[in-house]
Chimera marker file (.cmm) of the C-alpha trace (Angstrom):
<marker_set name="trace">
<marker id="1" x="53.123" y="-143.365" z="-42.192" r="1" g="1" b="0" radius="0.5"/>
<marker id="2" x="49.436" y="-143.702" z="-41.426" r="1" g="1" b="0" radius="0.5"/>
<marker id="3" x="49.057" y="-141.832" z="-39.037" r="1" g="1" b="0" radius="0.5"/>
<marker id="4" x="50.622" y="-139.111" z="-40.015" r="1" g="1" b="0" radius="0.5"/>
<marker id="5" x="48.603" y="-139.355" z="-43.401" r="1" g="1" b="0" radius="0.5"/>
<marker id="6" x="45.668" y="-139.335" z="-41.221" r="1" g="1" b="0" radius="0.5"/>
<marker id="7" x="46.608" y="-136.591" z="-38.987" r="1" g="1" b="0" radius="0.5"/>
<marker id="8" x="47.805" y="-134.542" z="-41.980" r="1" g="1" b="0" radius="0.5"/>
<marker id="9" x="44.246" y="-135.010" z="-43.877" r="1" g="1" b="0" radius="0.5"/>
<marker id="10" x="42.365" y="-134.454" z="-40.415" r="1" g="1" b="0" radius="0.5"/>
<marker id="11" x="44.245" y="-131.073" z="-40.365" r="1" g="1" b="0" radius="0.5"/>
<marker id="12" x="43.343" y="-129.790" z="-43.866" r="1" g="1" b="0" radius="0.5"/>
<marker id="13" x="40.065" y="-130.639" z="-43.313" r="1" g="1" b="0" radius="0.5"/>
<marker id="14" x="40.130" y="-128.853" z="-39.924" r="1" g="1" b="0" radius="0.5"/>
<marker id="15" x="41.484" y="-125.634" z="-41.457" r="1" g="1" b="0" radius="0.5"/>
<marker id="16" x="39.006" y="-125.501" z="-44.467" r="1" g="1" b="0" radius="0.5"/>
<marker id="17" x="36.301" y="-125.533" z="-42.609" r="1" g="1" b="0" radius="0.5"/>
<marker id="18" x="37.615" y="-123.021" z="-40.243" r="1" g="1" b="0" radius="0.5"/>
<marker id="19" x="37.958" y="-120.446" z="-43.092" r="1" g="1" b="0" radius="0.5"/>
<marker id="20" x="34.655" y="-121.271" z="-44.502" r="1" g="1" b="0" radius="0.5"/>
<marker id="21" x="31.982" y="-121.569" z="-41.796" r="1" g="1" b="0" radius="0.5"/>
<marker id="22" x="32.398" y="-117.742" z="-41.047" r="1" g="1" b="0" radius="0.5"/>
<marker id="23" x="31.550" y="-117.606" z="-44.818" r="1" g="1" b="0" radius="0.5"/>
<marker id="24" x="28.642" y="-119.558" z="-44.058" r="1" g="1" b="0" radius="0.5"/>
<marker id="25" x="27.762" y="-118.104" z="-40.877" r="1" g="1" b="0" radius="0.5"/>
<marker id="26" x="27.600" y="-114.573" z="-42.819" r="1" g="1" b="0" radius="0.5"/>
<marker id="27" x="25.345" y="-115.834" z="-45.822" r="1" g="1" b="0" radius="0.5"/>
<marker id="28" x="21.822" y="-115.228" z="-44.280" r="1" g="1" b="0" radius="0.5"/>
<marker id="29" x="19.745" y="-114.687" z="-47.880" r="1" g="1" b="0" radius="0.5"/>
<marker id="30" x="19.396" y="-111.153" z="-47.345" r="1" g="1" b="0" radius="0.5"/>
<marker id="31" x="18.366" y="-111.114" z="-50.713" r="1" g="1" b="0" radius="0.5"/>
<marker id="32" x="14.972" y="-113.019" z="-50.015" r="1" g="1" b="0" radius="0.5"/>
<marker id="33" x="14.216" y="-110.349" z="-47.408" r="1" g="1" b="0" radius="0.5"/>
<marker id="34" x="11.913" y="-107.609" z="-48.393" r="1" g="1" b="0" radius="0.5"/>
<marker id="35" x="13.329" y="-104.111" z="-48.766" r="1" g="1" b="0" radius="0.5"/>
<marker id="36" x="13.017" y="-101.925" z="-46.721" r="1" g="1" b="0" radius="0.5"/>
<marker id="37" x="11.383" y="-98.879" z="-46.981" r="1" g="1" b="0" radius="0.5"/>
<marker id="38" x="13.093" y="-95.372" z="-45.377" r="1" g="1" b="0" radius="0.5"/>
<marker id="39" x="11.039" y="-93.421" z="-43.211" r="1" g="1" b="0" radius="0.5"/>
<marker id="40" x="9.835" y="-90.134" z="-44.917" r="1" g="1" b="0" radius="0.5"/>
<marker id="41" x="12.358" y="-87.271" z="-45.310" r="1" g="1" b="0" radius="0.5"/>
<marker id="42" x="9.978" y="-84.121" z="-42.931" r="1" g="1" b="0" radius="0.5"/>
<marker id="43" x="9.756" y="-81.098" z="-45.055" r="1" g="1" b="0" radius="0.5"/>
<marker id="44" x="11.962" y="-78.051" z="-43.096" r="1" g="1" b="0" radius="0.5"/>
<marker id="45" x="9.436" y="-75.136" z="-42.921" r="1" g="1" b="0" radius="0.5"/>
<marker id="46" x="11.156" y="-71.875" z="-42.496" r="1" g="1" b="0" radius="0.5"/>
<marker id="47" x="10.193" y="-68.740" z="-40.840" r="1" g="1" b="0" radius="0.5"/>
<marker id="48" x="11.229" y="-65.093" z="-41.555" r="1" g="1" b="0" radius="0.5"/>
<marker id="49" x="9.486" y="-60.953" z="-41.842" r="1" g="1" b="0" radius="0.5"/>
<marker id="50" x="9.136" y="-59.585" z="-44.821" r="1" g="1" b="0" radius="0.5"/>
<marker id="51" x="6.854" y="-56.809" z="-46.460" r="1" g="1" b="0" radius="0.5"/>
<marker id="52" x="3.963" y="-57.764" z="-49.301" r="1" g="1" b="0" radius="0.5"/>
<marker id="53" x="5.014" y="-55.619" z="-52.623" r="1" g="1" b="0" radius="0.5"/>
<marker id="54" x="2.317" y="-57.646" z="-54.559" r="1" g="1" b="0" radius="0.5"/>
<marker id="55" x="-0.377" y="-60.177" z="-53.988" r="1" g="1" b="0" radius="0.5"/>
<marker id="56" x="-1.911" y="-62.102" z="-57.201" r="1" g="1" b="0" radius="0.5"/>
<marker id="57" x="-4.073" y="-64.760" z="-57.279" r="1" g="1" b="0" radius="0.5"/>
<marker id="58" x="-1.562" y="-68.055" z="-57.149" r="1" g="1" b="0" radius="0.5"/>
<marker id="59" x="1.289" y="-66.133" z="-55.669" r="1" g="1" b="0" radius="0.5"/>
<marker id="60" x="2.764" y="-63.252" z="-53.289" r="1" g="1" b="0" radius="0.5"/>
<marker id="61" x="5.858" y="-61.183" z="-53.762" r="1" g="1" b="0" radius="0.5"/>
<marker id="62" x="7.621" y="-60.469" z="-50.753" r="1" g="1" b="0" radius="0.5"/>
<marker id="63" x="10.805" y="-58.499" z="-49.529" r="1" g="1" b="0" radius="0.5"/>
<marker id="64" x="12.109" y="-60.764" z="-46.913" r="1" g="1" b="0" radius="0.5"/>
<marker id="65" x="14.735" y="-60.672" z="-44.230" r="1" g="1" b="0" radius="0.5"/>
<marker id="66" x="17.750" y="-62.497" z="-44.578" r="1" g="1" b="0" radius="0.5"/>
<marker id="67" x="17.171" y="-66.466" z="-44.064" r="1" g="1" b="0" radius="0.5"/>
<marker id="68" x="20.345" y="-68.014" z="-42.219" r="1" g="1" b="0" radius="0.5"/>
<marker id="69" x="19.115" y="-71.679" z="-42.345" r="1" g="1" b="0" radius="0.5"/>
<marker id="70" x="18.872" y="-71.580" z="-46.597" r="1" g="1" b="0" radius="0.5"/>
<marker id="71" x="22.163" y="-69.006" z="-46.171" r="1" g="1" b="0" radius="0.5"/>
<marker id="72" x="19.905" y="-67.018" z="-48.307" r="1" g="1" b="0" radius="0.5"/>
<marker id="73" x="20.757" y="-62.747" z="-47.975" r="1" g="1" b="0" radius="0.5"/>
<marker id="74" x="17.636" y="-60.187" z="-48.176" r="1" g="1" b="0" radius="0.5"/>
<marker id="75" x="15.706" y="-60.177" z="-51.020" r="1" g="1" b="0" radius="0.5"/>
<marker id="76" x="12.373" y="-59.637" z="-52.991" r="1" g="1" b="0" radius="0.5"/>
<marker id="77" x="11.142" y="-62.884" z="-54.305" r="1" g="1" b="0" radius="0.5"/>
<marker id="78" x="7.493" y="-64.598" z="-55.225" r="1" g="1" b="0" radius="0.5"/>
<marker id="79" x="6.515" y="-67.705" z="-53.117" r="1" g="1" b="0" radius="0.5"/>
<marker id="80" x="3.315" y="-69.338" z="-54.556" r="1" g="1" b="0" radius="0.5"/>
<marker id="81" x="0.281" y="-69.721" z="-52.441" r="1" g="1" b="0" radius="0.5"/>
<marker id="82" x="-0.939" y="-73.345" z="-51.856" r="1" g="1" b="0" radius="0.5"/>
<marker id="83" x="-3.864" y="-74.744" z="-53.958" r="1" g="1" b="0" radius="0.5"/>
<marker id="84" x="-6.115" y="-75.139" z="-51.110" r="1" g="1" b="0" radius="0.5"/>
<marker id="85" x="-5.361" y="-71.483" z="-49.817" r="1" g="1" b="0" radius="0.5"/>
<marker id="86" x="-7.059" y="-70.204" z="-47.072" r="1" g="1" b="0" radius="0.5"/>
<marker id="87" x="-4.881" y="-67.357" z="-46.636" r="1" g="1" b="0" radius="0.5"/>
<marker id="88" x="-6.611" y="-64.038" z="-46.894" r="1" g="1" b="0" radius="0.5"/>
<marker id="89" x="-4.773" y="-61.016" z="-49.302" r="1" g="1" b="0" radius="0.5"/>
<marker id="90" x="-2.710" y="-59.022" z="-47.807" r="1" g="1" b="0" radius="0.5"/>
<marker id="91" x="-2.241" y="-55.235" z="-49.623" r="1" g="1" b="0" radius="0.5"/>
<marker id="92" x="1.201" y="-53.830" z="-50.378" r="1" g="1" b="0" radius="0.5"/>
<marker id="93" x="3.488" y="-52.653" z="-47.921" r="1" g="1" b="0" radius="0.5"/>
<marker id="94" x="2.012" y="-54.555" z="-45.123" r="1" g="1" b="0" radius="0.5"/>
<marker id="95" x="4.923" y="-56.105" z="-43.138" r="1" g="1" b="0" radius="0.5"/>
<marker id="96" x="4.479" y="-59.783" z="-42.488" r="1" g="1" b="0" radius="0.5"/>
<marker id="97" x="5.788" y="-62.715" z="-40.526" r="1" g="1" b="0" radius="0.5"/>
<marker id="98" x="5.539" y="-65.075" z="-43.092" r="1" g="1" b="0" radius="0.5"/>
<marker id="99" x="6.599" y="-69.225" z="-43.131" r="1" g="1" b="0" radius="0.5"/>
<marker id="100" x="7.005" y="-71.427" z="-46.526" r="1" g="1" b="0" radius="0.5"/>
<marker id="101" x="8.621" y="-74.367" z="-47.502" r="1" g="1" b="0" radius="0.5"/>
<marker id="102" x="10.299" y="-75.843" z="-50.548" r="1" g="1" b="0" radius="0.5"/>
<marker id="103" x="8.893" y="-78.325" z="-52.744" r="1" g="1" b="0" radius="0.5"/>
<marker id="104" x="10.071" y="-79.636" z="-56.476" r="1" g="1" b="0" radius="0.5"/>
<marker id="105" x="7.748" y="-77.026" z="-57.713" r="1" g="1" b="0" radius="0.5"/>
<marker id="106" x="9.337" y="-74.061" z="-55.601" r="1" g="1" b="0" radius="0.5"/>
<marker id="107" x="8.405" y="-72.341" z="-52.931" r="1" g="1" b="0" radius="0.5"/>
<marker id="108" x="5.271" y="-72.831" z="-51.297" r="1" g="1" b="0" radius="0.5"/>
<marker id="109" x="3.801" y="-69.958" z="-48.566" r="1" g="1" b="0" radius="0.5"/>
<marker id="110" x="2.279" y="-71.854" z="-45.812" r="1" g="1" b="0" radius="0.5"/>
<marker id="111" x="1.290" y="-68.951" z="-43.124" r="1" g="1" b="0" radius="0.5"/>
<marker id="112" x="1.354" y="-64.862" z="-43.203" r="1" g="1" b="0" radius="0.5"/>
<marker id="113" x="0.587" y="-62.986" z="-40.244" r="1" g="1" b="0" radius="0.5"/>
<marker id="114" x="0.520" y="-58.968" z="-40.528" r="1" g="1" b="0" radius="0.5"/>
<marker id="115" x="3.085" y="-57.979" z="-37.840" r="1" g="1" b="0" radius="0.5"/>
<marker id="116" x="1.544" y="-55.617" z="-34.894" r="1" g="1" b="0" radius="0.5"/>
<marker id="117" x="3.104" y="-51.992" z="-35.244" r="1" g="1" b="0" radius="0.5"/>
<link id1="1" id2="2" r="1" g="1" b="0" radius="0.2"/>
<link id1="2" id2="3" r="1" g="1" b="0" radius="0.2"/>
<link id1="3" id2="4" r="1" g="1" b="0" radius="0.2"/>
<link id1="4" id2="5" r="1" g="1" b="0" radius="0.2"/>
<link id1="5" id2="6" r="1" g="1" b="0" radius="0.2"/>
<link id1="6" id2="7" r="1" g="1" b="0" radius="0.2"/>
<link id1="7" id2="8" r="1" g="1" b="0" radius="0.2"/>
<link id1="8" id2="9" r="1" g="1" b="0" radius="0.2"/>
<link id1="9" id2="10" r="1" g="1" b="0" radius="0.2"/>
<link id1="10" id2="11" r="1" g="1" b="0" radius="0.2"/>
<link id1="11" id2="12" r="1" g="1" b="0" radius="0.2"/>
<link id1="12" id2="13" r="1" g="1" b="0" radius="0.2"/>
<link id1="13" id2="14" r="1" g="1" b="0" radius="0.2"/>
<link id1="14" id2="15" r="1" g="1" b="0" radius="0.2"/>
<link id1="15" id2="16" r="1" g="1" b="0" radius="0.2"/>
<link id1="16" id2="17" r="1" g="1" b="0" radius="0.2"/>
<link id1="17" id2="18" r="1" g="1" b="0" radius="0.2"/>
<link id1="18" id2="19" r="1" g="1" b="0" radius="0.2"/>
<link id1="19" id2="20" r="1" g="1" b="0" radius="0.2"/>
<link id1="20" id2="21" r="1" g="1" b="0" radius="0.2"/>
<link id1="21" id2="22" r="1" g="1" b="0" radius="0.2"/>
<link id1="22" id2="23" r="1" g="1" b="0" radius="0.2"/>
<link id1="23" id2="24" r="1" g="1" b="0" radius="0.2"/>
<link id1="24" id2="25" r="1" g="1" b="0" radius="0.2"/>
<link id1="25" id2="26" r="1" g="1" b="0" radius="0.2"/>
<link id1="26" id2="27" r="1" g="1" b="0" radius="0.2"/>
<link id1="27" id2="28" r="1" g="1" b="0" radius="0.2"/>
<link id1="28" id2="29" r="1" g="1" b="0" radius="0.2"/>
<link id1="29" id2="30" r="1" g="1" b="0" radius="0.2"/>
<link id1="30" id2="31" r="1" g="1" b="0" radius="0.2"/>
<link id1="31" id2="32" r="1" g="1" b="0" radius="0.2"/>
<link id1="32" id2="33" r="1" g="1" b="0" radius="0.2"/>
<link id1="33" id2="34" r="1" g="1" b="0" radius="0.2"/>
<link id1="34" id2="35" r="1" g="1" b="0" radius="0.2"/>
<link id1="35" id2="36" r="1" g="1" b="0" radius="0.2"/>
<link id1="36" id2="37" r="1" g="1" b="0" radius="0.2"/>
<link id1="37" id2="38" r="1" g="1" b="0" radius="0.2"/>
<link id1="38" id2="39" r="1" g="1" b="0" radius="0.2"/>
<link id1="39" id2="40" r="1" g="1" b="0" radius="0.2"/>
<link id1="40" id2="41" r="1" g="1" b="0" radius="0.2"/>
<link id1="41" id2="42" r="1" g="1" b="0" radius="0.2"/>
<link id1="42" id2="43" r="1" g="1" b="0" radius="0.2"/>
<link id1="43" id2="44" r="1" g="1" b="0" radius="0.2"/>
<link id1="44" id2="45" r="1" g="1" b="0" radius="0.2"/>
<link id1="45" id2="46" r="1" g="1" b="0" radius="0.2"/>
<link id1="46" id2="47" r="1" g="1" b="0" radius="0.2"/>
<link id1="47" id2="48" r="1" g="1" b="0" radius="0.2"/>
<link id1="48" id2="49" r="1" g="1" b="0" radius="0.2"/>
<link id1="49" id2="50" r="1" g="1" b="0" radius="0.2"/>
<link id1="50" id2="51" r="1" g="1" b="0" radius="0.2"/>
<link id1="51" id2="52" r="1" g="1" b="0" radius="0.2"/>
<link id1="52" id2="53" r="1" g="1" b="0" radius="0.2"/>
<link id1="53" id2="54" r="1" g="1" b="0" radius="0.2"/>
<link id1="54" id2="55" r="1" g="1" b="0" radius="0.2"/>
<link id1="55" id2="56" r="1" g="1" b="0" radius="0.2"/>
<link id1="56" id2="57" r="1" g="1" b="0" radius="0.2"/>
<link id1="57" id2="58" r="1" g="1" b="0" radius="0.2"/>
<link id1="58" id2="59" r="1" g="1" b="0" radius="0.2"/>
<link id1="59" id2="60" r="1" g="1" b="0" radius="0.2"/>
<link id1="60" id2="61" r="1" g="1" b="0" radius="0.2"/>
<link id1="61" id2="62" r="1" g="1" b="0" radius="0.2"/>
<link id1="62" id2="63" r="1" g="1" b="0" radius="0.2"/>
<link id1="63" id2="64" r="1" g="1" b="0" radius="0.2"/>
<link id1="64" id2="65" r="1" g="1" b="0" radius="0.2"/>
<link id1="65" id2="66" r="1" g="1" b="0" radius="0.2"/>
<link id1="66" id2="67" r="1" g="1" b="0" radius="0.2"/>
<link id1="67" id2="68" r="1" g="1" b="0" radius="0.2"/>
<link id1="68" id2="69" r="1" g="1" b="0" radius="0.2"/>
<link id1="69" id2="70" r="1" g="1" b="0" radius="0.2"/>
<link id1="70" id2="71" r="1" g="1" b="0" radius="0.2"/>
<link id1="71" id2="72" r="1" g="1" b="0" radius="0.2"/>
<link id1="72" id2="73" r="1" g="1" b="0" radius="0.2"/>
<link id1="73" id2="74" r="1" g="1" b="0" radius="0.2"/>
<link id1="74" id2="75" r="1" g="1" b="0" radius="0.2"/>
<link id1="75" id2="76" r="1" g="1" b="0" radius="0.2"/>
<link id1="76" id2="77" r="1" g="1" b="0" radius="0.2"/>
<link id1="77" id2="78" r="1" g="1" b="0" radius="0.2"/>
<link id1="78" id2="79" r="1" g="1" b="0" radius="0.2"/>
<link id1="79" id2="80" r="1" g="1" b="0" radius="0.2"/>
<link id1="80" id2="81" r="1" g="1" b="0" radius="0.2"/>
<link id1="81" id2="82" r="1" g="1" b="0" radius="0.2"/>
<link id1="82" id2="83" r="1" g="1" b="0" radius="0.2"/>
<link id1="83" id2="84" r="1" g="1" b="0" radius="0.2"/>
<link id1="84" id2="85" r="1" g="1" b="0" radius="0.2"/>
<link id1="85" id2="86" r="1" g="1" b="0" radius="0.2"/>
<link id1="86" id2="87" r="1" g="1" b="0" radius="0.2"/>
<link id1="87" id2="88" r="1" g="1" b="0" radius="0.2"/>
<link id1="88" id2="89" r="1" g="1" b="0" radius="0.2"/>
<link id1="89" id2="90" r="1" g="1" b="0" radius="0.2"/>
<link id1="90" id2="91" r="1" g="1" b="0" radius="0.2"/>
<link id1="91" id2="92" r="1" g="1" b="0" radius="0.2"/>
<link id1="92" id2="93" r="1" g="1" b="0" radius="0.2"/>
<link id1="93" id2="94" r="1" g="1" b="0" radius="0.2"/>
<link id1="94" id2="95" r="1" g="1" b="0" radius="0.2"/>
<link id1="95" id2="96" r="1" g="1" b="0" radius="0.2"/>
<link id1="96" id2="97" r="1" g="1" b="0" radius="0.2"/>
<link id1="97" id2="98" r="1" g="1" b="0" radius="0.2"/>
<link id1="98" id2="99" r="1" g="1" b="0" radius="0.2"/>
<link id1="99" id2="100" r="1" g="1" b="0" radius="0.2"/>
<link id1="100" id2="101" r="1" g="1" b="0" radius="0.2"/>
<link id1="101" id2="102" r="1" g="1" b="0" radius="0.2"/>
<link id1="102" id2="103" r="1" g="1" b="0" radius="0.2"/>
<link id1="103" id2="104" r="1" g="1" b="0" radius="0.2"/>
<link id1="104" id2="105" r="1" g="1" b="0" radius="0.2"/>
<link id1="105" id2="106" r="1" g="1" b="0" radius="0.2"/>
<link id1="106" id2="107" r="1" g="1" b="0" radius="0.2"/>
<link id1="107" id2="108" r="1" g="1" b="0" radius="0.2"/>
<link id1="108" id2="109" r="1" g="1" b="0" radius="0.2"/>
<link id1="109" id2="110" r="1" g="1" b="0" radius="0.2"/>
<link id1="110" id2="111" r="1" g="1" b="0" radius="0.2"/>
<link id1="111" id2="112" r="1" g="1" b="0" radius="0.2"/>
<link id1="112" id2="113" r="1" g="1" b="0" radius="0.2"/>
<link id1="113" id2="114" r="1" g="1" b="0" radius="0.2"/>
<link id1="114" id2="115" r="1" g="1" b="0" radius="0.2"/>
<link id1="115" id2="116" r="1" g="1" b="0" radius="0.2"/>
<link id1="116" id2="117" r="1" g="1" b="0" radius="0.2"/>
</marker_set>
């Protein structure tokens, strides 16, 4: 009757300890890790033509082509011109090649280029 008492107690003991090591194993204080940080999201800069209809002095209206990557169809919109603009006027009617991005404030014109006739 001993023994099997024995062997009996052995065998729970066994089998608890199964179940919980892989608990244990798992447990590796991943909350006294530091966080992580995620790399920076790269801002998408998009290209298309266009023509100037009106230039002011923080912004530029432009008729532009249809823009496949924003699914976007042809259309005449303002895109404001960065603060540190080095981007010379352009007069109205000028076609341009023209690149911008987006930003929480809108969209931002980052290079115009008169296209060669």
């Amino acid at each position: 009757m001993r023994i099997t008492y024995i062997a009996l107690i052995s065998g729970l003991i066994f089998s608890v300890s199964s179940f919980i090591f892989p608990v244990w194993a798992n447990d590796h204080q991943h909350h006294a890790m530091p966080p992580t940080t995620l790399p920076a999201a790269t801002t998408a800069v998009y290209q298309t033509t266009g023509i100037v209809k009106q230039w002011n002095a923080d912004s530029v209206t432009l008729s532009h082509a249809p823009i496949a990557d924003l699914k976007w169809p042809a259309m005449t919109m303002a895109f404001t011109l960065p603060s540190s603009s080095e981007i010379a006027p352009l007069p109205a009617n000028t076609p341009v090649t023209f690149s911008f991005i987006q930003n929480d404030s809108g969209y931002i014109l980052t290079a115009i280029t008169p296209q060669q006739p």
